[in-house]
C-alpha positions in Angstrom: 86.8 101.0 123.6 87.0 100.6 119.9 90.1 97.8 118.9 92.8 99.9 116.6 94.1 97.3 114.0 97.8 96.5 113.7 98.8 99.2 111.0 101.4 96.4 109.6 98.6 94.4 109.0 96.6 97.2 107.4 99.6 98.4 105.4 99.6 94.7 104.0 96.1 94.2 103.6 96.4 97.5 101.4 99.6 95.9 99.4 97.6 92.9 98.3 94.4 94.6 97.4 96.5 97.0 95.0 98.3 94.3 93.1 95.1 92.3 92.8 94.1 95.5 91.9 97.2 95.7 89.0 96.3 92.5 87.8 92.6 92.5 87.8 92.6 95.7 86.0 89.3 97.4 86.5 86.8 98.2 88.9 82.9 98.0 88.9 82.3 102.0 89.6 78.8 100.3 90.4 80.4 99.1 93.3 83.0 100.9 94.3 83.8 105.0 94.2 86.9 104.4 92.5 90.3 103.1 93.0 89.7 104.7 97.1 86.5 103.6 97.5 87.6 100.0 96.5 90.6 100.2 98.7 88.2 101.2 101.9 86.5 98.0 100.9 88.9 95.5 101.3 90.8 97.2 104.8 87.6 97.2 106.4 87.7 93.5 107.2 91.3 94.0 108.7 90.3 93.9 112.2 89.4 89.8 111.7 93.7 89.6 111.0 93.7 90.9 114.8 91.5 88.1 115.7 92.9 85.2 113.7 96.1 85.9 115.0 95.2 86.2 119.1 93.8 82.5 118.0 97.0 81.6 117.1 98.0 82.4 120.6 101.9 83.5 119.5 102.2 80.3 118.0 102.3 81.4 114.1 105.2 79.6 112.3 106.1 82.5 109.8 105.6 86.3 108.9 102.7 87.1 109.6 102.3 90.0 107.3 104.0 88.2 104.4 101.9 85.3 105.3 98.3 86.1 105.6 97.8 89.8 105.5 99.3 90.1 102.0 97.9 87.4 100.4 94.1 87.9 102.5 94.4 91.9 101.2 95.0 90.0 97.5 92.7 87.3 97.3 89.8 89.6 99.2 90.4 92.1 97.0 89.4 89.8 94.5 87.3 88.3 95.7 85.2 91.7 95.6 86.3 92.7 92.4 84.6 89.2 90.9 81.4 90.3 92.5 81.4 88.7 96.0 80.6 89.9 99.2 82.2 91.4 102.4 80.7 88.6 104.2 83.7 86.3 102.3 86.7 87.7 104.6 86.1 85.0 107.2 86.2 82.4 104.8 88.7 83.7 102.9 91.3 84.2 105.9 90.8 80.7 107.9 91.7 79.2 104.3 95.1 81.4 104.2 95.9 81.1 107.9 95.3 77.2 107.6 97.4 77.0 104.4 100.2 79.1 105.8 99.8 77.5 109.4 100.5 73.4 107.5 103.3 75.0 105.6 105.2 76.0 109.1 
């Protein structure tokens, strides 16, 4: 059976990605098929929020989707809209969950 992400998490993910989006202000078309295309790219890693937070084991001191998925869909986004690669999104979300994990 194929895991169905939290769609609050997705949602969030999505949120981040288009402000970083906003504030990065273009897209490599190389890349990316457009404003959709670069969207796609940064959900797809959503399914690793799943597993981050089953690590936490219900013990996550805040929001979760204020706390991790917003700010992983924002700084993944762009991370990929500097050039790097989808094999980033671990890397990038143990450093948010960590962060916002000292700060509860």
């Amino acid at each position: 059976m194929v895991k169905v992400a939290d769609t609050l998490d997705l949602a969030y993910v999505a949120i981040g990605a288009k402000q970083a989006l906003v504030d990065f202000g273009d897209i490599d078309s190389s890349r990316f098929e457009g404003e959709q295309g670069f969207i796609q790219a940064c959900i797809d890693p959503v399914e690793c929020l799943d597993q981050a937070w089953q690590a936490q084991e219900g013990q996550f001191p805040g929001v979760w989707c204020y706390e991790v998925a917003e700010p992983f869909g924002y700084a993944y986004a762009t991370h990929l809209l500097r050039g790097g690669e989808s094999a980033g999104a671990g890397r990038i979300l143990r450093g948010i969950v960590d962060a916002a994990t000292e700060r509860g």
